[in-house]
ROBAPA-112761 format. One record per residue (C-alpha): x, y, z; residue number from 1. Coordinates in pm, 1 decimal, always signed. Each point is the difference from the previous one (the first is absolute). Layout:
+----------+----------+----------+-----+
:       px :       py :       pz : num :
+----------+----------+----------+-----+
:        X :        Y :        Z : NUM :
...
+----------+----------+----------+-----+
***
This chain:
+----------+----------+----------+-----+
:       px :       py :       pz : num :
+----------+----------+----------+-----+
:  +6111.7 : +10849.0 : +11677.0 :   1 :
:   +148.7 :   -295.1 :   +123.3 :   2 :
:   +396.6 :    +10.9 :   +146.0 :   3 :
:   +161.5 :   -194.7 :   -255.6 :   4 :
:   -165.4 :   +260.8 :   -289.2 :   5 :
:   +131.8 :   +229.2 :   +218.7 :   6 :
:   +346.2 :   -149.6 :    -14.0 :   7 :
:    -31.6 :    -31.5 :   -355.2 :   8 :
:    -59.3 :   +388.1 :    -63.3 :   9 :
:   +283.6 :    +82.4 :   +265.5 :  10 :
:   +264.7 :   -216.1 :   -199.6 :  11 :
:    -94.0 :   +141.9 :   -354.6 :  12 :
:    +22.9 :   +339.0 :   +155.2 :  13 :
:   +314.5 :    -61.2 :   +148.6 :  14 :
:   +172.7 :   -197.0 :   -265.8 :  15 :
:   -134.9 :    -12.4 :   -344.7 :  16 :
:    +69.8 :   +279.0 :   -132.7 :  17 :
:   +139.7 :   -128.9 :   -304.1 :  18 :
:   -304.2 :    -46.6 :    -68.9 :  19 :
:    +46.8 :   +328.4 :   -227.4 :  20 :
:   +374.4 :   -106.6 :    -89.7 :  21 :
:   +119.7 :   +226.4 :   +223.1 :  22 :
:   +244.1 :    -19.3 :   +322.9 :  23 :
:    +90.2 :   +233.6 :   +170.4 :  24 :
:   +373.4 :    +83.7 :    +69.8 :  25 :
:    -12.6 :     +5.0 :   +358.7 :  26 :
:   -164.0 :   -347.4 :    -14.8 :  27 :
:   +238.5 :   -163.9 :   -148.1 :  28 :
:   +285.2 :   +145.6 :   +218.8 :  29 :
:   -149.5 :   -108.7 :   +296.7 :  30 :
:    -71.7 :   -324.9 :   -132.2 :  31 :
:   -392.8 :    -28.7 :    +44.9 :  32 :
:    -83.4 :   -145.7 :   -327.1 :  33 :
:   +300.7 :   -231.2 :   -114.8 :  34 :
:    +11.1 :   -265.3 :   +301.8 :  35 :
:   +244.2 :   -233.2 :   -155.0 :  36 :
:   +265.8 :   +113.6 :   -264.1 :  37 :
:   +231.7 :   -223.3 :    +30.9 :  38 :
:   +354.2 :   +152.5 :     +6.1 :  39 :
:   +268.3 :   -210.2 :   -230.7 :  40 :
:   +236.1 :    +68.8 :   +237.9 :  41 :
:   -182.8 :   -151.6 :   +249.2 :  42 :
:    -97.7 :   -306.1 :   -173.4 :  43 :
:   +408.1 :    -75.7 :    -47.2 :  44 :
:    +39.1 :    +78.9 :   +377.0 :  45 :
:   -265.7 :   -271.1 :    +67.2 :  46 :
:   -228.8 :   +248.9 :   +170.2 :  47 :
:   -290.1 :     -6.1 :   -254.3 :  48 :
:    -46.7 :   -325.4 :   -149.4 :  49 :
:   +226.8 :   -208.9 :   +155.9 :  50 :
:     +0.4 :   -254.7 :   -285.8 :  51 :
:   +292.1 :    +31.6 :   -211.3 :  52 :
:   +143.4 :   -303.2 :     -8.3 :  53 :
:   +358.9 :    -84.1 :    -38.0 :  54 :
:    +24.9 :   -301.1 :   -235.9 :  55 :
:    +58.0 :   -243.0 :   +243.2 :  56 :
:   -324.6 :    +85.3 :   +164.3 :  57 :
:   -214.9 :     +8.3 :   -329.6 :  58 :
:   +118.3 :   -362.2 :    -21.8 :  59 :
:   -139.9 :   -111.4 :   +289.5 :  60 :
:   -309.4 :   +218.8 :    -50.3 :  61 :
:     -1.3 :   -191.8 :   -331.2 :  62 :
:    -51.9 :   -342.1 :   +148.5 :  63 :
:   -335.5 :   +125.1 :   +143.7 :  64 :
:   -201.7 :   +174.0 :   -285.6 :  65 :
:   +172.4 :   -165.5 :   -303.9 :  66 :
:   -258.0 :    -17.7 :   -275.8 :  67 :
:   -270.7 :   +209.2 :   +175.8 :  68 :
:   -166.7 :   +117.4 :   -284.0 :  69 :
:   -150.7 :   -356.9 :    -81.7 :  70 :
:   -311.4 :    -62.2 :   +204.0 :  71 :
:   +135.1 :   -406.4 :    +78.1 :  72 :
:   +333.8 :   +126.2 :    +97.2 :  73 :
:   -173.3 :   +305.1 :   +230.7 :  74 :
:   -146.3 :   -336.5 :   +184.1 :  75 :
:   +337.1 :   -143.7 :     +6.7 :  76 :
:   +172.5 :   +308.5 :   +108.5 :  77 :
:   -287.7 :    +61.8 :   +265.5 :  78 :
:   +130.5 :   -315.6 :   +175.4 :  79 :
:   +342.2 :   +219.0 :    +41.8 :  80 :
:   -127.2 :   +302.2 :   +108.0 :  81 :
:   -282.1 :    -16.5 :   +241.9 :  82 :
:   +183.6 :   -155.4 :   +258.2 :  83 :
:   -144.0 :   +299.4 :   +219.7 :  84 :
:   -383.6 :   -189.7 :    -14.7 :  85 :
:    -56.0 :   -170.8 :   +285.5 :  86 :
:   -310.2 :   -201.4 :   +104.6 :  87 :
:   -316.9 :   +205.2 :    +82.5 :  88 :
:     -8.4 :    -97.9 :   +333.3 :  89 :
:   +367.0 :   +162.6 :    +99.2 :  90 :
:   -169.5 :   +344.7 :   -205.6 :  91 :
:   -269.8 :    -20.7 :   +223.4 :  92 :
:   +190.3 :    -18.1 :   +288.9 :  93 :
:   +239.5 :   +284.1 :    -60.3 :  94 :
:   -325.5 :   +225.4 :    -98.2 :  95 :
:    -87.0 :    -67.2 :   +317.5 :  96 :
:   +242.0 :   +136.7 :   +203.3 :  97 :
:   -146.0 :   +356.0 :   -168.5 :  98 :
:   -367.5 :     +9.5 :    -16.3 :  99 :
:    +15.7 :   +330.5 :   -215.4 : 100 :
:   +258.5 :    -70.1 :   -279.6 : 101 :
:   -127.5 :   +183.8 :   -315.1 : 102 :
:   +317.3 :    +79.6 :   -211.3 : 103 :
:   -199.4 :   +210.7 :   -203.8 : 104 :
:   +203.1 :    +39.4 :   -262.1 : 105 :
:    +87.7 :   -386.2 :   -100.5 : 106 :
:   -366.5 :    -72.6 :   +150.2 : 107 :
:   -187.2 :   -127.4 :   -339.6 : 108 :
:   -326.9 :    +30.9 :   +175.2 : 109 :
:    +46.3 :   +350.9 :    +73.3 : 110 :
:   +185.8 :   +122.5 :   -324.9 : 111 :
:   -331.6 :   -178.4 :   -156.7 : 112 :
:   -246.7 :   +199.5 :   +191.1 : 113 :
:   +208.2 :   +338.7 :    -26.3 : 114 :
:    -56.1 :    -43.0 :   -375.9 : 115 :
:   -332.4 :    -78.5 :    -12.5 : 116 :
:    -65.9 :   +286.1 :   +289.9 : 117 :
:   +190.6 :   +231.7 :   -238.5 : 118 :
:   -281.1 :    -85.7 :   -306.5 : 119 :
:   -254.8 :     +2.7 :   +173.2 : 120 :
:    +57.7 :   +301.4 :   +214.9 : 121 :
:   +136.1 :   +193.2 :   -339.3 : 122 :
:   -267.2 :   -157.9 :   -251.7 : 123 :
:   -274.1 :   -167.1 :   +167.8 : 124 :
:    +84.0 :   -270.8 :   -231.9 : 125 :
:   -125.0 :   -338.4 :   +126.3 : 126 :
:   +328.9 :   -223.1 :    -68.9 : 127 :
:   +101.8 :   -332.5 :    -20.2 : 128 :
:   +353.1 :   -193.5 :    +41.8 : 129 :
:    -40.5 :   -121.7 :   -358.1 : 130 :
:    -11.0 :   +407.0 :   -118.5 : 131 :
:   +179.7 :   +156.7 :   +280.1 : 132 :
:   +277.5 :    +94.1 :   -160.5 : 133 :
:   -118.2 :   +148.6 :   -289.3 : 134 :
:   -228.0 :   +266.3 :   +212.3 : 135 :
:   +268.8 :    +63.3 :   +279.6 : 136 :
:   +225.4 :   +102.6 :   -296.4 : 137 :
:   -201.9 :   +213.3 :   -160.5 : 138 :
:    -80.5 :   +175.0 :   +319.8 : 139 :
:   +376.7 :    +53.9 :    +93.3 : 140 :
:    +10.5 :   +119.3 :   -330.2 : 141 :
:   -281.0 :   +285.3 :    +19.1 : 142 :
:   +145.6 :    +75.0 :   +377.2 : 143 :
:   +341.4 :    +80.5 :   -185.0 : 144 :
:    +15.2 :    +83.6 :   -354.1 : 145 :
:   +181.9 :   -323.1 :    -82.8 : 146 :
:    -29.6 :   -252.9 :   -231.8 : 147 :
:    +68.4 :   -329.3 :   +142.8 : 148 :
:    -94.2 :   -328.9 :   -146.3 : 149 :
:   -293.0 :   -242.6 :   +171.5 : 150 :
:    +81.3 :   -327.8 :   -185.5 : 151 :
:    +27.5 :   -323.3 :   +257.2 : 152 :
:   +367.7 :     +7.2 :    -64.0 : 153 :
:   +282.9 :   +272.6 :    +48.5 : 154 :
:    +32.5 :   +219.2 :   -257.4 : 155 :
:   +396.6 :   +126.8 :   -100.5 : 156 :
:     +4.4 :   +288.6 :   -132.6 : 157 :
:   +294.0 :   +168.4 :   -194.0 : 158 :
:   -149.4 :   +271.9 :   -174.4 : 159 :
:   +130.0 :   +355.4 :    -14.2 : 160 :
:   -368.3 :    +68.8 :   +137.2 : 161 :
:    +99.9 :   -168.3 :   +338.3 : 162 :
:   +298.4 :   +193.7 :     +2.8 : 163 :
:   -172.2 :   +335.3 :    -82.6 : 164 :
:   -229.3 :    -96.7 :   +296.2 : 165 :
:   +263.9 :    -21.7 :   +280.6 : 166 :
:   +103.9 :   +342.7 :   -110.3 : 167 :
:   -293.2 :   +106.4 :    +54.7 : 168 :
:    -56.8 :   -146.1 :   +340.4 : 169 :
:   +347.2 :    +97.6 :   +113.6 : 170 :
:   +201.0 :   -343.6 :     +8.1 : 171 :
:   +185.5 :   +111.7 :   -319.9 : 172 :
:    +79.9 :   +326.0 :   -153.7 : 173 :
:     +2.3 :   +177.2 :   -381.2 : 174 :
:   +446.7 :    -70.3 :    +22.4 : 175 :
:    -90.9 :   -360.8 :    +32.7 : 176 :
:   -248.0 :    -40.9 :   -285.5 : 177 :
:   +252.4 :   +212.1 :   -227.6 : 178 :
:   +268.8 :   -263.7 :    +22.0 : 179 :
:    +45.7 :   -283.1 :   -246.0 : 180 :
:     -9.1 :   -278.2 :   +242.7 : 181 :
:   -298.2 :    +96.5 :   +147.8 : 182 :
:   -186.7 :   -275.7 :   -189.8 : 183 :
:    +89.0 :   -341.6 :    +34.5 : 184 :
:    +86.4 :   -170.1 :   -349.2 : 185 :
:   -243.3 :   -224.1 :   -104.6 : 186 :
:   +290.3 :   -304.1 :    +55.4 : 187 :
:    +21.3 :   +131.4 :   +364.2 : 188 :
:   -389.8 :    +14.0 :    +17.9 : 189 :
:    -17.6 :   -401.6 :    -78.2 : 190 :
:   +288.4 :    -64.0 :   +276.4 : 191 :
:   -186.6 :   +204.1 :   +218.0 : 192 :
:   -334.9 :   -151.4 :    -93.5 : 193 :
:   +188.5 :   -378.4 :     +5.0 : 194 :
:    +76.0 :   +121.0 :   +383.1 : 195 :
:   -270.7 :   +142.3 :   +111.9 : 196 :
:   -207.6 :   -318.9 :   -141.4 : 197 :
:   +262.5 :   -250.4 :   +234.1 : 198 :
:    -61.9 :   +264.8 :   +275.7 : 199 :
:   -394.7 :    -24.5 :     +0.0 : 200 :
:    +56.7 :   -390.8 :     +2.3 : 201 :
:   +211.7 :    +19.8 :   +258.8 : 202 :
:   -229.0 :   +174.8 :   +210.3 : 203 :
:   -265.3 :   -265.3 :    -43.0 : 204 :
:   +191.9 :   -270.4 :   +118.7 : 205 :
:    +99.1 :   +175.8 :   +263.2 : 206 :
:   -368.0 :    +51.9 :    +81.2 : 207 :
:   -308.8 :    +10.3 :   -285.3 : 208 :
:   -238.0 :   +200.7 :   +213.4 : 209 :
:   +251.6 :   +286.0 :    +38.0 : 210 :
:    +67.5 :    -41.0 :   -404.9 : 211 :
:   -367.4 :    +31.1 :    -39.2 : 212 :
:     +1.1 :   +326.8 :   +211.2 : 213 :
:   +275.0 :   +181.9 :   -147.0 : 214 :
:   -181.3 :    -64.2 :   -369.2 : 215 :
:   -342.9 :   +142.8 :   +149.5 : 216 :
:   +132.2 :   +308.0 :   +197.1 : 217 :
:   +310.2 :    +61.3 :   -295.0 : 218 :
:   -173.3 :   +138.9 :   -313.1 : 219 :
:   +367.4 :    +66.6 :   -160.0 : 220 :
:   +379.7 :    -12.1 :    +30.9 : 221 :
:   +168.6 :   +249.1 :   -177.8 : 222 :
:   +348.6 :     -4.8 :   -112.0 : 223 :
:   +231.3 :   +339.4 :    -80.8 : 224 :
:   +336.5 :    +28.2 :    +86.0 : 225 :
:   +121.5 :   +287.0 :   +235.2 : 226 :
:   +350.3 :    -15.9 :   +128.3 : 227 :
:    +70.3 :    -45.8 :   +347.5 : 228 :
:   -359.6 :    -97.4 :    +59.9 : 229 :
:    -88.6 :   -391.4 :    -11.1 : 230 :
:   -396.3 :    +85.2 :    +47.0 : 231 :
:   -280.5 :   +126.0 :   +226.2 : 232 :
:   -339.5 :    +22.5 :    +44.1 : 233 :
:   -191.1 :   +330.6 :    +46.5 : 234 :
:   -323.0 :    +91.1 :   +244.3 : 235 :
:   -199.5 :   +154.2 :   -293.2 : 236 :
:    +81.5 :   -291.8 :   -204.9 : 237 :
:   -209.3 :   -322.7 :   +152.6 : 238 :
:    +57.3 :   -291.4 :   -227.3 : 239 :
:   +309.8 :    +87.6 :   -194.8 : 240 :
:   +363.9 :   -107.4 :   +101.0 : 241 :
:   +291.8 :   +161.5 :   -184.6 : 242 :
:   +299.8 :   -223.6 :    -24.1 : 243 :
:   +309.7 :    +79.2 :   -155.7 : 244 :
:   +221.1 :   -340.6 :    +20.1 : 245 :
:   +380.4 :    +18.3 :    +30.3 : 246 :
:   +191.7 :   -242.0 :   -231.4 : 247 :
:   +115.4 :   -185.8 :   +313.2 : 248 :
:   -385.1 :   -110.6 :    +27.0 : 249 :
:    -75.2 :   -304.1 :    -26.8 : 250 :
:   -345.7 :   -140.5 :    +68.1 : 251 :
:     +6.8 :    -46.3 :   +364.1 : 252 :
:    +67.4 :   +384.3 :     +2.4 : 253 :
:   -286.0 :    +76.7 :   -207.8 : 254 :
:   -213.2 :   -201.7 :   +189.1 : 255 :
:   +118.2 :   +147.7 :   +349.6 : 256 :
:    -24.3 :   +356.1 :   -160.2 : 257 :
:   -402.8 :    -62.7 :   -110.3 : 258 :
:    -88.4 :   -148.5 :   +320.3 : 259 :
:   +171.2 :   +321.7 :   +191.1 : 260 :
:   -211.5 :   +204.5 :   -223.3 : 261 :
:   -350.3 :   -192.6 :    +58.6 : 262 :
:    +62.9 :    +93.1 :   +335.4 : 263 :
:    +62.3 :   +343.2 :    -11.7 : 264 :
:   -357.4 :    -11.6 :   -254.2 : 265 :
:   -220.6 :   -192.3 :   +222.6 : 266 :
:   +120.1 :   +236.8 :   +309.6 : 267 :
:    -95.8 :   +293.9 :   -183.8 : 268 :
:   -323.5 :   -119.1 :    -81.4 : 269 :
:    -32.7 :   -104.1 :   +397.9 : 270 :
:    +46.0 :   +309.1 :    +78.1 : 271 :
:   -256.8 :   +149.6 :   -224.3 : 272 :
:   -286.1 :   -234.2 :   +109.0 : 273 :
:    +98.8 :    +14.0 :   +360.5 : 274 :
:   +231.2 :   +303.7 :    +57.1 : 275 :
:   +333.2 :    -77.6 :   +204.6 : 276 :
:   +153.1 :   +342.2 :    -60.2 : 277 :
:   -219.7 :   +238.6 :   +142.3 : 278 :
:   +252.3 :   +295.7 :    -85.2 : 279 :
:   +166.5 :    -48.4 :   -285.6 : 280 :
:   +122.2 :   +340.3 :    +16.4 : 281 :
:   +154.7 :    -41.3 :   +386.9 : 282 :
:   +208.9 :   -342.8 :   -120.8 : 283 :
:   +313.5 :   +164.6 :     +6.7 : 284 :
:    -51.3 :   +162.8 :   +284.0 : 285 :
:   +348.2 :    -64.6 :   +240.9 : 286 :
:   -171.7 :   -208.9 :   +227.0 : 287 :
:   -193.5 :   -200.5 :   -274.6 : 288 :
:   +392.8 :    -89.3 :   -150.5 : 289 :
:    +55.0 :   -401.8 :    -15.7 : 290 :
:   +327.7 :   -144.5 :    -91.1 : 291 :
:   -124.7 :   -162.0 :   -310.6 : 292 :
:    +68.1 :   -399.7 :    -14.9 : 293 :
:   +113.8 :    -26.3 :   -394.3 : 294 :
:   +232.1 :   +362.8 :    +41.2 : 295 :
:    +99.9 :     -9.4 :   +315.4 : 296 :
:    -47.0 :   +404.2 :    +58.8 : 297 :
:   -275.9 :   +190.8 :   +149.1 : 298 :
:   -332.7 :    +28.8 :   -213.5 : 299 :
:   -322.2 :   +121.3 :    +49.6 : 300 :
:   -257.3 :   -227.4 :   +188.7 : 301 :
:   -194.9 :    -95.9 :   -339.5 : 302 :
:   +288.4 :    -89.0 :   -193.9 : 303 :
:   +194.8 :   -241.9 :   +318.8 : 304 :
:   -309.3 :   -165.3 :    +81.6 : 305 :
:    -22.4 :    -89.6 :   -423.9 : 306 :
:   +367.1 :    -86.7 :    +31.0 : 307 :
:    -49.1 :   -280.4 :   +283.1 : 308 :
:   -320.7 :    -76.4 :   -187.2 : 309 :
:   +219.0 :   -108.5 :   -256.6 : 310 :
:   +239.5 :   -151.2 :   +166.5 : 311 :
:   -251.8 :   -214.4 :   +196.3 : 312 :
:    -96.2 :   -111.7 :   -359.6 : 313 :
:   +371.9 :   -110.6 :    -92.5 : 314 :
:    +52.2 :   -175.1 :   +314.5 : 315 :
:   -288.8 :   -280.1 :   -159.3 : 316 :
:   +115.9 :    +56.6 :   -318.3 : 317 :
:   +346.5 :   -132.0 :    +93.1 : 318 :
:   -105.1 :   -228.1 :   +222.0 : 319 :
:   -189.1 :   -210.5 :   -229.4 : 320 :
:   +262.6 :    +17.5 :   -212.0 : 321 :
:   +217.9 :   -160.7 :   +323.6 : 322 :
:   +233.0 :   +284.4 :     +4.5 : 323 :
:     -2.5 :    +39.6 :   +331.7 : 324 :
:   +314.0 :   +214.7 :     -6.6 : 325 :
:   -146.2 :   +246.4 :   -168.5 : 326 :
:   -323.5 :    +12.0 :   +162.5 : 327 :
:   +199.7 :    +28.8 :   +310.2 : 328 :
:   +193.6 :   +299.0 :   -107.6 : 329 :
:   -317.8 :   +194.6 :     -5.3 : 330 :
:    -69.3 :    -51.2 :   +341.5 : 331 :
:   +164.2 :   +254.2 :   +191.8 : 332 :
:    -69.7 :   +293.6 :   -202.4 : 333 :
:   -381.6 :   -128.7 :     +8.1 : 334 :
:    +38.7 :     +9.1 :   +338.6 : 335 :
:   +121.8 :   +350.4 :    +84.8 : 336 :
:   -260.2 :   +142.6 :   -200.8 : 337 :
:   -277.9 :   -195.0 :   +115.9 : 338 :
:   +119.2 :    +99.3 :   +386.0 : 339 :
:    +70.9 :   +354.1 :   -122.5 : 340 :
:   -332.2 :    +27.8 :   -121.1 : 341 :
:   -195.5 :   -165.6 :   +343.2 : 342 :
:   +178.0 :   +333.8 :   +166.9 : 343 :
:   -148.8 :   +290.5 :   -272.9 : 344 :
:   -241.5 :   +210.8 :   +117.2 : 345 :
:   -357.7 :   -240.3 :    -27.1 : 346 :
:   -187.8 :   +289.9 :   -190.7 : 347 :
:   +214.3 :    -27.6 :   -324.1 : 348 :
:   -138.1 :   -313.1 :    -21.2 : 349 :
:   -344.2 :   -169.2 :    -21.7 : 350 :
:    -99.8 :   -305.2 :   +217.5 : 351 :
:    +26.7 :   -188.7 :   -334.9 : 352 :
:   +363.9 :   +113.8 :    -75.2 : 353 :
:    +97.8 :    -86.9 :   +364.3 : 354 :
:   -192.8 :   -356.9 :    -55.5 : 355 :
:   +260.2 :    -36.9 :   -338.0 : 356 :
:   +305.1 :   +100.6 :   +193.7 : 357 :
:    -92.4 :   -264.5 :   +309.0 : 358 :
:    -54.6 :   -298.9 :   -252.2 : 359 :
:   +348.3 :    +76.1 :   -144.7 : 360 :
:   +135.3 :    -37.7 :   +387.7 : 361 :
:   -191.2 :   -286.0 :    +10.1 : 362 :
:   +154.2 :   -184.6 :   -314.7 : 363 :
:   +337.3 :    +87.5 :   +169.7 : 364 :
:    -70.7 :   -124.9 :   +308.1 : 365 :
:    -85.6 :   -315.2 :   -151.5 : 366 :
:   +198.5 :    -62.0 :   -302.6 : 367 :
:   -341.7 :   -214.9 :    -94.3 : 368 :
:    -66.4 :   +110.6 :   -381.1 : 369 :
:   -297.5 :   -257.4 :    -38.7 : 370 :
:   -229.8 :   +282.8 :   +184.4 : 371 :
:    +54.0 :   +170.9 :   -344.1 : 372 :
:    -87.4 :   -275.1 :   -210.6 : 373 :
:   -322.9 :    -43.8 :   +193.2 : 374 :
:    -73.7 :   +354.8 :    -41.2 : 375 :
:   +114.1 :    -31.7 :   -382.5 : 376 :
:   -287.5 :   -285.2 :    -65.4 : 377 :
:   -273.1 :   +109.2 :   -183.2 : 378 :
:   -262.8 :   -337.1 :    -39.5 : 379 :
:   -218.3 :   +183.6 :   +290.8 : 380 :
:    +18.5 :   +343.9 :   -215.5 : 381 :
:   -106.1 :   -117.0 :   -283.8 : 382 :
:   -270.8 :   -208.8 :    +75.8 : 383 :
:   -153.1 :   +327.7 :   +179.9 : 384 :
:    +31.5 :   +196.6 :   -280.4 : 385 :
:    -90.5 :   -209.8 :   -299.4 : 386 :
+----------+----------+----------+-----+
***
């Protein structure tokens, strides 16, 4: 049996067990499922997402993605906001300085191969790029119980289904589903759908190749409302994001808030190809706490290393979007937890968790966010695969 089947068999054991519908209590007080329910409270503190724009601000965010759902005006727009792309040659040079920058988790080549490792491993399917999708789906959703959709494109989902399902895998509970509002109307379902489709567009100026990624790895995005919760993504649940937009949205939120949750997806499937929690069980251990970077209080090691995943993530978002103040606002908290984490006991973590955690020094110690964009480019990937 190879090691990354034997990662794969650890991480259902240790994690899917909704695979039945069923959580256990103690899990979800303790947090070992639900990675990334995002608090409402939170979000208006600026803690969480970061994004909600005072009007002033959305104005001047409006004079760089105006019009982004029309593919002429995305070209347009593209001039505005990918100021961050600089030659090749200057990439090159900063890769240099580290000869062992992976970024695994906005690394295209190895989100790719994790995939096609988790097929093949699970299946012994022979796959393709052109029908990748559709079988790493459809094993997620055998691995889980779930249902998720493998179209090319994101699939929103409203239904009371969805909601029934995060009951069931402990992001929501029976009080929620029994209140009115628990389904959005169908006239908030087409704002939310009008959003979510600027969002998307958004994220492919920003950059196409992670666009393309976040439509392979994301089978669907489901949308229930819960109060005091803007969202999350669950461990059991690889491929779905749960987002539950506040009014205040507006697309630049929703498109911060989907990007936050790719991360957290394509980290949990990391882990399952090539285990970086060894002991799930020992995370909250007191000497595996991390002040988390998006709550600023102590958290097990799993959930801080997610949270500066995250917010390594926003940094490039915002900074192709040239707001540099509030990419810079994240740095600090990154920071602490990134140094708080170089001082945990080694054995919580696997090499491959320690490599993450480095590479996220690395970005700060440079302030150089083309090294993501070169790891984001997928022409080499592709042309492997096909």
């Amino acid at each position: 049996m190879s090691n990354q089947k034997r990662n794969i068999d650890l991480y259902k054991k240790n994690h899917m067990k909704s695979m039945n519908h069923m959580i256990d209590k103690e899990d979800q007080k303790v947090g070992r499922f639900v990675m990334a329910l995002h608090e409402e409270e939170d979000q208006k503190a600026g803690k969480f997402v970061m994004a909600l724009h005072e009007e002033e601000e959305d104005q001047k965010a409006g004079k760089f993605v105006m019009a982004l759902h029309e593919e002429e005006e995305d070209q347009k727009a593209g001039k505005f906001v990918m100021a961050l792309h600089e030659e090749e040659e200057d990439q090159t040079t900063i890769l240099s300085q580290k000869k062992n920058f992976h970024l695994y988790f906005l690394n295209a080549e190895q989100i790719i191969n994790n995939m096609f490792t988790l097929v093949h491993l699970e299946a012994g399917n022979r796959v393709n790029e052109l029908n990748l999708k559709k079988q790493y789906i459809s094993i997620l959703n055998k691995l889980q119980g779930t249902n998720f959709h493998d179209k090319d494109s994101v699939f929103v989902d409203f239904s009371e289904e969805f909601g029934e399902y995060l009951v069931h895998c402990g992001m929501a509970n029976k009080e929620d589903m029994n209140k009115k509002d628990f389904l959005f109307t169908l006239t908030e379902q087409e704002y939310i759908l009008n959003n979510i489709k600027k969002a998307m567009n958004l994220i492919k100026v920003i950059n196409s190749n992670l666009h393309y990624l976040i439509c392979r790895v994301i089978g669907t995005i489901g949308c229930i409302r819960k109060k005091g919760y803007g969202g999350g993504s669950v461990s059991s649940s690889i491929g779905m994001i749960w987002i539950n937009p506040l009014s205040r949205w507006n697309f630049v939120d929703y498109a911060e808030a989907i990007v936050h949750e790719f991360i957290h997806n394509v980290l949990f499937l990391d882990d399952m190809v090539n285990n970086i929690f060894p002991q799930p069980d020992q995370l909250t251990n007191s000497d595996a706490m991390v002040t988390s970077t998006i709550r600023k209080t102590k958290r097990g090691l799993d959930k801080s290393l997610h949270s500066a995943a995250v917010t390594t993530g926003l940094m490039y978002f915002y900074q192709a979007l040239n707001n540099t103040q509030k990419r810079d606002a994240f740095f600090q908290p990154l920071l602490k937890t990134v140094l708080e984490i170089k001082r945990v006991n080694s054995s919580y973590m696997t090499e491959r968790g320690h490599q993450i955690n480095d590479d996220m020094l690395h970005i700060l110690e440079t302030m150089n966010f083309n090294i993501i964009d070169k790891k984001l480019h997928l022409s080499s990937v592709i042309k492997r695969l096909v």
